[in-house]
C-alpha positions as CSV (number, residue, x, y, z in Angstrom):
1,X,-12.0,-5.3,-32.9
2,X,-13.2,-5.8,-29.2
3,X,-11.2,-2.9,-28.1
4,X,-12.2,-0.6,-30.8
5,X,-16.3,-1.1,-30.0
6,X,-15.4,-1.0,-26.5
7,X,-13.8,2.2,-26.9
8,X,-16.8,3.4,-29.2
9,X,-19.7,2.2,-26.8
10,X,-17.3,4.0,-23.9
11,X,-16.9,7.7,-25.9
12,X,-20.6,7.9,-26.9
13,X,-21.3,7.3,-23.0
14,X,-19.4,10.1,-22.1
15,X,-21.4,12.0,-24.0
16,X,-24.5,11.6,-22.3
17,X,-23.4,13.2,-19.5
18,X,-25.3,15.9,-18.7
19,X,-23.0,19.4,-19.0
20,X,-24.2,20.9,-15.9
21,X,-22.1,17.8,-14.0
22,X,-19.1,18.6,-15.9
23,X,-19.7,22.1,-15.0
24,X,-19.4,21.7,-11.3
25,X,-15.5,21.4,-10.9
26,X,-14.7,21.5,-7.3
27,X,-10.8,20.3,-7.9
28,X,-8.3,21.4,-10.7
29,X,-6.0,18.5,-12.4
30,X,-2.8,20.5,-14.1
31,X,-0.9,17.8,-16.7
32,X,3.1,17.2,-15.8
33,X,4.7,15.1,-17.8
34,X,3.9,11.3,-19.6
35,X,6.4,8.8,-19.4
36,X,6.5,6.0,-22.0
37,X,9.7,3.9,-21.4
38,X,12.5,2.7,-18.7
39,X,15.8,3.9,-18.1
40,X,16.3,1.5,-21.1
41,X,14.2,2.7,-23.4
42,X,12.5,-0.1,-23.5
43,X,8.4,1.5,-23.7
44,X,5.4,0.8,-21.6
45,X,2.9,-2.2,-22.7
46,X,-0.5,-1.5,-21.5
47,X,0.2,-0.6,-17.8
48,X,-2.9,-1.1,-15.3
49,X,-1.2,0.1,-12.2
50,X,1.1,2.3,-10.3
51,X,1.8,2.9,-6.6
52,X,3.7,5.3,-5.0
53,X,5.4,4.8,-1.0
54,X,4.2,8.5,0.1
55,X,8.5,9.4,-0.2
56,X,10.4,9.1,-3.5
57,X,9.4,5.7,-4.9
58,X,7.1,5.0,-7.6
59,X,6.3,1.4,-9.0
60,X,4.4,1.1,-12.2
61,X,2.3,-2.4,-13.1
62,X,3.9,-2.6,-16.9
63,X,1.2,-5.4,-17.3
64,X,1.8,-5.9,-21.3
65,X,5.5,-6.3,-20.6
66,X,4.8,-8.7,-17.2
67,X,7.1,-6.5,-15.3
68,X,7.3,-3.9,-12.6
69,X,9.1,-0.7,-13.6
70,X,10.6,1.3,-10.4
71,X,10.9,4.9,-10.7
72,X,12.1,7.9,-8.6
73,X,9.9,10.8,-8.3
74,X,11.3,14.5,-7.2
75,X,10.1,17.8,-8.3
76,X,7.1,16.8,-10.0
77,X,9.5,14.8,-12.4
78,X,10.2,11.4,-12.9
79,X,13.4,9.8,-13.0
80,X,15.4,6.3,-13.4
81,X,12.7,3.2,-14.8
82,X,14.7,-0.1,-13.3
83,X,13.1,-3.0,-14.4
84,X,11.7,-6.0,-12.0
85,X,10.9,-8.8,-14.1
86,X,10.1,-12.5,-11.8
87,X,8.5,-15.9,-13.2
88,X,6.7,-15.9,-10.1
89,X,5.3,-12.8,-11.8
90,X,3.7,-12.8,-14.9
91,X,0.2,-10.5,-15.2
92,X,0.8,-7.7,-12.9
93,X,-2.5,-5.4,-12.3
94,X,-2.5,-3.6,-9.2
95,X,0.5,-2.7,-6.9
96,X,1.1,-1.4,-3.9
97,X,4.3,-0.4,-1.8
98,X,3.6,-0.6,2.1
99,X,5.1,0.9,4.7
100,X,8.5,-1.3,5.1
101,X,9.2,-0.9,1.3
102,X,7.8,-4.0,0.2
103,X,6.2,-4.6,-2.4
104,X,2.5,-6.1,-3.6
105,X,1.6,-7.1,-6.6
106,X,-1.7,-9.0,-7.7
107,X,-1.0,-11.1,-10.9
108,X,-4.2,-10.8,-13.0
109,X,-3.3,-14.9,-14.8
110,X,-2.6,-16.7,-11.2
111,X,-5.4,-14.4,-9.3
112,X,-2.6,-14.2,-6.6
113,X,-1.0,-11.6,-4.9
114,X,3.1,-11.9,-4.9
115,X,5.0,-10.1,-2.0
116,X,8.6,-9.1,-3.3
117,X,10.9,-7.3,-1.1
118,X,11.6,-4.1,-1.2
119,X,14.9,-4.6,-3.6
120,X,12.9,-6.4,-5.8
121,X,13.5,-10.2,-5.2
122,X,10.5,-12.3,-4.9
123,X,9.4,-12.9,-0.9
124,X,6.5,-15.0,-1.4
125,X,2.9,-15.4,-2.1
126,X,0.1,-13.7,-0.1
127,X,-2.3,-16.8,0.6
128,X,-4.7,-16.1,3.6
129,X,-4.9,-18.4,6.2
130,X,-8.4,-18.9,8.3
131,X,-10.6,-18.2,5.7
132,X,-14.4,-19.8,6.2
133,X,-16.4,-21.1,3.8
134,X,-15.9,-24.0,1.5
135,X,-14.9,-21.6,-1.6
136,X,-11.5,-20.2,-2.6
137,X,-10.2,-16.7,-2.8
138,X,-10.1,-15.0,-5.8
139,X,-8.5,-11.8,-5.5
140,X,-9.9,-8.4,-7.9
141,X,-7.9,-5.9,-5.6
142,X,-6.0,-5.3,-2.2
143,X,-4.8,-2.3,-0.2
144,X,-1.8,-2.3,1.9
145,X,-2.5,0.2,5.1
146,X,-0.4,1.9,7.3
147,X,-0.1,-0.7,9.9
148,X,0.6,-3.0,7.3
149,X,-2.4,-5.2,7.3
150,X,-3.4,-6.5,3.8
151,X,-7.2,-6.1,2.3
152,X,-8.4,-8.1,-0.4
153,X,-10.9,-7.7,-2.5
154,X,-12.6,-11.2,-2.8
155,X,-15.4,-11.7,-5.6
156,X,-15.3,-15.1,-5.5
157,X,-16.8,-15.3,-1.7
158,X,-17.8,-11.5,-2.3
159,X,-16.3,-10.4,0.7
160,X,-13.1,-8.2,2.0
161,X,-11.0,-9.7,3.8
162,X,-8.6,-8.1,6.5
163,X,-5.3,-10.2,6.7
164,X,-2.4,-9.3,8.7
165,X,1.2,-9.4,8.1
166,X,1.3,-13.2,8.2
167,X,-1.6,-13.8,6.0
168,X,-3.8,-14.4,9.1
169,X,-7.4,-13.6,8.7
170,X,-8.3,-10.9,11.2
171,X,-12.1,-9.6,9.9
172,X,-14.3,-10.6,6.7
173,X,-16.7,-8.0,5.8
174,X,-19.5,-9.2,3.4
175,X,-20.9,-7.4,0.1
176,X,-23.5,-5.1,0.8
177,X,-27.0,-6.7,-0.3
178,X,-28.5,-5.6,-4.0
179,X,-25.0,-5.0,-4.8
180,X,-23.9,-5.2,-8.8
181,X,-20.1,-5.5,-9.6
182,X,-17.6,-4.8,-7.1
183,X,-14.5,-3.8,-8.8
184,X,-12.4,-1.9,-6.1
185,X,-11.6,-1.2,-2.4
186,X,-10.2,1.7,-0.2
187,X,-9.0,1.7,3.1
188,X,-8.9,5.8,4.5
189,X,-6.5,6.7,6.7
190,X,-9.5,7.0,9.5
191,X,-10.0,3.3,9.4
192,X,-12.9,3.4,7.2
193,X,-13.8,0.7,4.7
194,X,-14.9,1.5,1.2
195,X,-16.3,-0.1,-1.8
196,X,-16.8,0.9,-5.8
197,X,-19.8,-0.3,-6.9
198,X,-19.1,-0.5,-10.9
199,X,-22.7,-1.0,-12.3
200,X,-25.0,0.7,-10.1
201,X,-22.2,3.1,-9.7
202,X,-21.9,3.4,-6.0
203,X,-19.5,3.4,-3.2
204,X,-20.4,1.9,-0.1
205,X,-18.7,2.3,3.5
206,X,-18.3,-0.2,6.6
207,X,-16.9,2.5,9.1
208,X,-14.1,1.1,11.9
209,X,-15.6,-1.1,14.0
210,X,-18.4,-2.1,12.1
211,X,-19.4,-5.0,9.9
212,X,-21.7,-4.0,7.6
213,X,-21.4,-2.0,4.1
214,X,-23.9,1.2,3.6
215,X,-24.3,3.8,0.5
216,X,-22.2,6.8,1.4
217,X,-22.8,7.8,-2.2
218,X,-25.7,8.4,-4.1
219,X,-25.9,6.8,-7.5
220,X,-23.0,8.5,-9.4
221,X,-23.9,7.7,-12.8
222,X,-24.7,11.2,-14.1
223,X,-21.2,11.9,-13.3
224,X,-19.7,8.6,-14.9
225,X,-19.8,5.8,-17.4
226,X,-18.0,3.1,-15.5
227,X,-16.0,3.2,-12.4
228,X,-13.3,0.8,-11.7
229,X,-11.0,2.5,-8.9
230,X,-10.9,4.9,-6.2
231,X,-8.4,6.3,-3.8
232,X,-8.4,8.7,-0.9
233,X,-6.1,11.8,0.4
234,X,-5.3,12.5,4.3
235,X,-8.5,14.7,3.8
236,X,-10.8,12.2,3.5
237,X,-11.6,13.1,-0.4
238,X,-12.6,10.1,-2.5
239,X,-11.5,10.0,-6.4
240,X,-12.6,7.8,-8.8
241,X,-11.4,6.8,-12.4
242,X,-14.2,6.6,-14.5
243,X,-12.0,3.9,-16.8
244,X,-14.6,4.2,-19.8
245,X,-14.8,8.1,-19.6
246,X,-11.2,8.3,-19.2
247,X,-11.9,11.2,-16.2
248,X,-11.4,11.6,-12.6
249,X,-14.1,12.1,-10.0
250,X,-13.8,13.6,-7.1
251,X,-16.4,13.3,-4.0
252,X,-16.0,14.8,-0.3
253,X,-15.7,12.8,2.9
254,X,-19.6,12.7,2.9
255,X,-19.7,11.1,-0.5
256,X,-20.8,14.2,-2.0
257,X,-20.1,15.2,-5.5
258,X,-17.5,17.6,-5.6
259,X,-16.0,17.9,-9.6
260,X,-15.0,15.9,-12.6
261,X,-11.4,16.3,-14.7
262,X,-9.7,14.8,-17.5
263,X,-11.4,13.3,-20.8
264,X,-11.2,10.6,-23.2
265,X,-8.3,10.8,-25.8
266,X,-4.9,9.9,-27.3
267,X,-3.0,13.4,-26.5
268,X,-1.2,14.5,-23.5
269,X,-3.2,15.4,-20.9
270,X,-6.0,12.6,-21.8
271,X,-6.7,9.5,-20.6
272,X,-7.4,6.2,-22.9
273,X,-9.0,3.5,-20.5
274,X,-6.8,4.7,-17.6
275,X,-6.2,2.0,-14.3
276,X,-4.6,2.4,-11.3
277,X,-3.5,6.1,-9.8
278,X,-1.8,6.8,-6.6
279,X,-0.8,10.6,-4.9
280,X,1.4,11.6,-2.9
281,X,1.3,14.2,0.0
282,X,2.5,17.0,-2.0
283,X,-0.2,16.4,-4.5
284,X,1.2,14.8,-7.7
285,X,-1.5,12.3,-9.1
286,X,0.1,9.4,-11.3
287,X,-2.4,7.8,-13.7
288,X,-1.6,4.4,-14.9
289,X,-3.0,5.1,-18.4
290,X,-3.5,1.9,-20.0
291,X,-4.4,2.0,-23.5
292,X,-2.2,4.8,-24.0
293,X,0.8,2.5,-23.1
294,X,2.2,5.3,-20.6
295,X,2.2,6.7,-17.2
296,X,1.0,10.2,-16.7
297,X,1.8,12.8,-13.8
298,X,-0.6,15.3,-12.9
299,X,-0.4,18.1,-10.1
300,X,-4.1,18.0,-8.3
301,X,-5.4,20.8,-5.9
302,X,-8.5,22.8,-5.4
Protein backbone atom coordinates (compact mmCIF):
# COMPACT_ATOMS: atom_id res chain seq x y z
CA UNK A 1 0.00 0.00 0.00
CA UNK A 2 3.04 2.23 0.72
CA UNK A 3 4.34 1.70 -2.66
CA UNK A 4 1.18 2.26 -4.51
CA UNK A 5 0.51 6.06 -2.65
CA UNK A 6 4.02 6.64 -3.17
CA UNK A 7 3.77 5.94 -6.73
CA UNK A 8 0.42 8.08 -6.77
CA UNK A 9 1.82 11.18 -4.79
CA UNK A 10 5.06 10.71 -7.37
CA UNK A 11 2.83 10.66 -10.94
CA UNK A 12 0.58 13.60 -9.92
CA UNK A 13 3.98 15.51 -9.24
CA UNK A 14 5.09 15.08 -12.53
CA UNK A 15 2.36 16.58 -13.62
CA UNK A 16 2.83 19.88 -12.30
CA UNK A 17 5.58 20.40 -14.19
CA UNK A 18 5.27 23.13 -16.15
CA UNK A 19 5.26 22.00 -20.20
CA UNK A 20 7.53 24.72 -21.31
CA UNK A 21 10.43 22.70 -19.10
CA UNK A 22 9.67 19.60 -20.83
CA UNK A 23 9.74 21.49 -23.97
CA UNK A 24 13.38 22.46 -23.78
CA UNK A 25 15.17 19.10 -24.73
CA UNK A 26 18.78 19.81 -25.27
CA UNK A 27 19.68 15.80 -25.29
CA UNK A 28 17.86 12.94 -27.11
CA UNK A 29 17.56 9.36 -25.02
CA UNK A 30 16.84 6.46 -27.93
CA UNK A 31 15.51 3.01 -25.88
CA UNK A 32 17.78 -0.27 -26.69
CA UNK A 33 16.79 -3.06 -25.17
CA UNK A 34 15.45 -4.16 -21.22
CA UNK A 35 16.90 -6.96 -19.68
CA UNK A 36 14.88 -8.86 -17.01
CA UNK A 37 16.94 -12.06 -16.08
CA UNK A 38 20.58 -13.88 -15.93
CA UNK A 39 22.07 -16.20 -18.13
CA UNK A 40 19.92 -18.45 -15.93
CA UNK A 41 16.86 -17.11 -16.32
CA UNK A 42 16.53 -16.45 -13.07
CA UNK A 43 14.68 -12.48 -13.32
CA UNK A 44 15.64 -9.27 -11.70
CA UNK A 45 14.22 -8.32 -8.09
CA UNK A 46 14.00 -4.67 -7.65
CA UNK A 47 17.56 -3.68 -8.88
CA UNK A 48 18.80 -0.10 -7.41
CA UNK A 49 22.15 -0.11 -9.19
CA UNK A 50 24.40 -0.76 -12.08
CA UNK A 51 27.97 0.23 -12.92
CA UNK A 52 29.73 -0.12 -15.87
CA UNK A 53 34.12 -0.25 -16.07
CA UNK A 54 34.14 2.26 -19.28
CA UNK A 55 35.29 -1.32 -21.49
CA UNK A 56 32.98 -4.36 -21.66
CA UNK A 57 31.82 -4.96 -18.06
CA UNK A 58 28.62 -4.22 -16.63
CA UNK A 59 27.51 -5.14 -12.93
CA UNK A 60 23.90 -4.70 -11.94
CA UNK A 61 22.94 -4.23 -7.99
CA UNK A 62 19.95 -7.12 -8.12
CA UNK A 63 19.04 -5.76 -4.62
CA UNK A 64 15.64 -7.91 -4.24
CA UNK A 65 17.64 -11.03 -5.05
CA UNK A 66 20.91 -9.83 -2.64
CA UNK A 67 23.15 -10.44 -5.55
CA UNK A 68 25.30 -8.88 -8.16
CA UNK A 69 24.55 -9.85 -11.71
CA UNK A 70 27.73 -9.42 -14.14
CA UNK A 71 27.05 -8.78 -17.68
CA UNK A 72 28.99 -8.12 -20.92
CA UNK A 73 28.05 -5.24 -23.05
CA UNK A 74 29.05 -4.95 -26.99
CA UNK A 75 27.12 -3.41 -29.74
CA UNK A 76 24.59 -1.75 -27.79
CA UNK A 77 23.51 -5.29 -26.50
CA UNK A 78 23.81 -7.11 -23.60
CA UNK A 79 25.14 -10.40 -23.08
CA UNK A 80 25.95 -13.33 -20.35
CA UNK A 81 24.17 -12.37 -16.59
CA UNK A 82 26.71 -14.49 -14.07
CA UNK A 83 25.60 -14.36 -10.80
CA UNK A 84 27.79 -13.11 -7.60
CA UNK A 85 25.97 -13.98 -4.59
CA UNK A 86 28.36 -13.48 -0.94
CA UNK A 87 27.01 -13.59 2.86
CA UNK A 88 29.23 -10.88 3.37
CA UNK A 89 26.70 -9.37 0.89
CA UNK A 90 23.25 -9.14 1.48
CA UNK A 91 21.40 -5.57 0.47
CA UNK A 92 23.30 -4.32 -2.46
CA UNK A 93 22.32 -0.54 -3.59
CA UNK A 94 25.03 1.13 -5.39
CA UNK A 95 28.05 -0.34 -7.28
CA UNK A 96 30.81 0.60 -8.72
CA UNK A 97 33.78 -1.07 -10.83
CA UNK A 98 37.11 0.99 -10.48
CA UNK A 99 39.83 1.02 -12.48
CA UNK A 100 41.74 -2.40 -11.52
CA UNK A 101 38.43 -4.32 -11.92
CA UNK A 102 37.39 -4.46 -8.60
CA UNK A 103 34.47 -4.17 -7.43
CA UNK A 104 32.24 -1.83 -4.72
CA UNK A 105 29.38 -2.49 -3.47
CA UNK A 106 27.48 -0.55 -0.58
CA UNK A 107 25.08 -3.01 1.25
CA UNK A 108 21.95 -0.90 2.11
CA UNK A 109 21.13 -3.56 5.73
CA UNK A 110 25.00 -3.37 7.11
CA UNK A 111 25.49 0.55 5.79
CA UNK A 112 28.91 -0.84 4.64
CA UNK A 113 30.63 -0.84 1.61
CA UNK A 114 32.14 -4.56 0.55
CA UNK A 115 35.27 -4.60 -1.82
CA UNK A 116 35.19 -7.98 -3.90
CA UNK A 117 37.72 -8.55 -6.43
CA UNK A 118 37.36 -8.32 -9.63
CA UNK A 119 36.42 -12.31 -10.22
CA UNK A 120 33.97 -11.86 -7.77
CA UNK A 121 35.29 -13.34 -4.38
CA UNK A 122 34.85 -11.10 -1.40
CA UNK A 123 38.19 -8.84 -0.68
CA UNK A 124 37.02 -7.16 2.33
CA UNK A 125 35.18 -4.27 3.88
CA UNK A 126 35.80 -0.55 3.09
CA UNK A 127 36.07 0.88 6.82
CA UNK A 128 37.84 4.33 6.86
CA UNK A 129 40.58 4.82 9.02
CA UNK A 130 41.33 8.54 10.54
CA UNK A 131 38.03 9.70 10.70
CA UNK A 132 37.40 12.83 13.43
CA UNK A 133 34.70 13.24 15.31
CA UNK A 134 33.09 11.13 17.98
CA UNK A 135 30.28 9.79 15.45
CA UNK A 136 30.34 6.71 13.10
CA UNK A 137 30.08 6.55 9.36
CA UNK A 138 27.11 5.76 7.81
CA UNK A 139 27.51 5.47 4.29
CA UNK A 140 24.27 6.72 1.55
CA UNK A 141 26.75 6.61 -1.58
CA UNK A 142 30.41 6.43 -2.83
CA UNK A 143 32.30 6.95 -6.05
CA UNK A 144 35.32 5.10 -7.09
CA UNK A 145 37.57 7.72 -9.35
CA UNK A 146 40.17 7.23 -11.70
CA UNK A 147 43.02 7.17 -9.40
CA UNK A 148 41.25 4.88 -7.41
CA UNK A 149 40.47 6.88 -4.37
CA UNK A 150 37.13 6.02 -2.65
CA UNK A 151 34.34 8.97 -1.73
CA UNK A 152 31.70 8.32 0.59
CA UNK A 153 28.81 9.92 1.07
CA UNK A 154 28.42 10.23 4.93
CA UNK A 155 24.91 11.48 6.37
CA UNK A 156 25.58 10.49 9.53
CA UNK A 157 28.57 13.19 10.15
CA UNK A 158 27.11 14.88 6.85
CA UNK A 159 30.24 15.07 5.32
CA UNK A 160 32.28 13.43 2.12
CA UNK A 161 34.89 11.76 2.77
CA UNK A 162 38.04 11.16 0.41
CA UNK A 163 39.66 7.79 1.36
CA UNK A 164 42.40 6.20 -0.48
CA UNK A 165 43.14 2.81 -1.58
CA UNK A 166 43.83 1.63 2.02
CA UNK A 167 40.81 3.20 3.55
CA UNK A 168 43.03 6.11 4.75
CA UNK A 169 41.28 9.43 5.18
CA UNK A 170 42.85 11.89 2.88
CA UNK A 171 40.13 15.11 2.85
CA UNK A 172 36.54 15.55 4.61
CA UNK A 173 34.47 18.10 3.02
CA UNK A 174 31.49 19.24 5.12
CA UNK A 175 27.67 19.74 3.95
CA UNK A 176 27.01 22.98 2.63
CA UNK A 177 24.95 25.17 5.25
CA UNK A 178 20.94 25.35 4.77
CA UNK A 179 21.36 22.16 3.14
CA UNK A 180 18.03 19.60 3.04
CA UNK A 181 18.70 15.88 2.11
CA UNK A 182 21.80 14.87 0.55
CA UNK A 183 21.14 11.73 -1.32
CA UNK A 184 24.12 11.50 -3.89
CA UNK A 185 27.66 12.40 -4.84
CA UNK A 186 29.79 12.89 -8.16
CA UNK A 187 33.25 13.11 -8.60
CA UNK A 188 33.94 14.70 -12.55
CA UNK A 189 36.70 13.66 -14.27
CA UNK A 190 38.23 17.52 -13.60
CA UNK A 191 38.48 16.79 -9.93
CA UNK A 192 35.37 18.56 -9.09
CA UNK A 193 33.18 17.59 -6.14
CA UNK A 194 29.44 17.48 -6.50
CA UNK A 195 26.40 17.02 -4.38
CA UNK A 196 22.44 16.30 -5.13
CA UNK A 197 20.52 18.15 -2.99
CA UNK A 198 17.14 15.96 -2.84
CA UNK A 199 14.62 18.43 -1.20
CA UNK A 200 15.54 21.75 -2.11
CA UNK A 201 16.59 20.14 -5.33
CA UNK A 202 20.04 21.44 -5.81
CA UNK A 203 23.51 20.40 -6.63
CA UNK A 204 26.25 21.87 -5.06
CA UNK A 205 30.13 21.90 -6.09
CA UNK A 206 33.55 22.01 -3.86
CA UNK A 207 35.87 22.55 -6.97
CA UNK A 208 39.66 20.72 -6.67
CA UNK A 209 41.42 22.25 -4.13
CA UNK A 210 38.88 23.64 -2.21
CA UNK A 211 36.88 22.82 0.94
CA UNK A 212 33.73 24.27 0.72
CA UNK A 213 30.34 23.29 -1.13
CA UNK A 214 28.50 26.18 -3.36
CA UNK A 215 25.20 26.08 -5.57
CA UNK A 216 26.29 25.52 -9.09
CA UNK A 217 22.57 24.93 -9.73
CA UNK A 218 19.68 26.92 -9.35
CA UNK A 219 16.75 25.37 -7.68
CA UNK A 220 15.78 22.49 -10.15
CA UNK A 221 12.40 21.85 -9.01
CA UNK A 222 10.45 23.05 -12.06
CA UNK A 223 12.27 20.49 -13.83
CA UNK A 224 11.89 17.56 -11.19
CA UNK A 225 9.94 15.90 -8.39
CA UNK A 226 12.65 14.29 -6.47
CA UNK A 227 16.26 13.74 -7.37
CA UNK A 228 18.20 10.89 -5.96
CA UNK A 229 21.40 10.46 -8.35
CA UNK A 230 23.48 12.12 -10.71
CA UNK A 231 26.39 11.26 -12.93
CA UNK A 232 28.80 13.03 -15.32
CA UNK A 233 30.29 12.43 -19.02
CA UNK A 234 34.12 13.35 -20.02
CA UNK A 235 32.21 16.64 -21.04
CA UNK A 236 31.47 17.85 -18.01
CA UNK A 237 27.43 17.27 -18.50
CA UNK A 238 25.60 16.55 -15.26
CA UNK A 239 22.42 14.03 -15.39
CA UNK A 240 20.07 13.41 -12.87
CA UNK A 241 17.39 10.72 -12.25
CA UNK A 242 14.43 12.33 -11.11
CA UNK A 243 13.49 8.76 -9.21
CA UNK A 244 9.80 9.96 -8.56
CA UNK A 245 9.32 11.33 -12.13
CA UNK A 246 10.90 8.37 -13.57
CA UNK A 247 12.98 11.02 -16.08
CA UNK A 248 16.43 12.04 -16.80
CA UNK A 249 17.86 15.54 -16.46
CA UNK A 250 20.39 16.81 -18.08
CA UNK A 251 22.36 20.20 -16.96
CA UNK A 252 25.73 21.65 -18.61
CA UNK A 253 29.06 22.03 -16.95
CA UNK A 254 27.68 25.46 -15.62
CA UNK A 255 24.77 23.82 -13.97
CA UNK A 256 22.49 25.09 -16.48
CA UNK A 257 19.40 23.37 -17.52
CA UNK A 258 19.85 21.81 -20.67
CA UNK A 259 16.70 19.05 -21.34
CA UNK A 260 14.53 16.48 -19.68
CA UNK A 261 13.82 12.62 -21.14
CA UNK A 262 12.07 9.59 -20.21
CA UNK A 263 8.63 9.42 -18.14
CA UNK A 264 6.91 7.56 -15.63
CA UNK A 265 5.48 4.02 -16.67
CA UNK A 266 5.46 0.26 -16.81
CA UNK A 267 6.32 -0.15 -20.83
CA UNK A 268 9.59 -0.24 -22.48
CA UNK A 269 11.14 2.79 -22.75
CA UNK A 270 9.71 4.10 -19.25
CA UNK A 271 11.06 4.30 -16.07
CA UNK A 272 9.17 3.01 -12.66
CA UNK A 273 11.18 4.56 -9.68
CA UNK A 274 14.45 4.13 -11.60
CA UNK A 275 18.12 4.01 -9.30
CA UNK A 276 21.43 3.91 -10.34
CA UNK A 277 22.65 4.64 -14.23
CA UNK A 278 26.10 4.47 -15.52
CA UNK A 279 27.46 5.39 -19.45
CA UNK A 280 29.89 4.51 -21.17
CA UNK A 281 32.25 6.44 -23.65
CA UNK A 282 30.37 5.43 -26.69
CA UNK A 283 27.16 6.68 -25.10
CA UNK A 284 24.92 3.73 -23.99
CA UNK A 285 23.03 4.92 -20.75
CA UNK A 286 22.04 1.79 -18.40
CA UNK A 287 19.13 2.59 -16.03
CA UNK A 288 18.81 0.46 -13.01
CA UNK A 289 15.03 0.60 -13.21
CA UNK A 290 13.80 -0.50 -9.93
CA UNK A 291 10.22 -1.04 -9.69
CA UNK A 292 10.14 -2.34 -12.98
CA UNK A 293 12.38 -5.29 -11.84
CA UNK A 294 14.80 -4.82 -14.98
CA UNK A 295 17.74 -3.04 -16.35
CA UNK A 296 17.22 -0.80 -19.30
CA UNK A 297 19.85 0.36 -22.10
CA UNK A 298 19.45 3.55 -23.69
CA UNK A 299 21.65 5.23 -26.55
CA UNK A 300 22.05 9.07 -25.28
CA UNK A 301 23.43 12.04 -27.55
CA UNK A 302 22.50 15.50 -28.49
Amino acid sequence: MRRFIARCIGTAAVLTIPLGALAAEGFKVKPLQAVIADEKGGELKFPEGVACDGKSLLVVADTGNGRLVRYTYQDESLKGGSEIKLPQLTYPLRVQVAPTGAIFALDGKQRRIVRLNADGTFAGYVDPKGVTGEQGVVPRSFRVDGAGSIWILDILGARVLQLNGEGNVQRQLEFPKNYGFISDLEVTSAGDVLLLDSNSALVFVARKGEGTFIPLSQSLRDYLVYPTYLMTDSRGMIYIVDQNGGALIALGADGSFVGRQLAMGTKSGLLNYPGQVCLTPAGTLFVADRNNSRLQLFTLGR
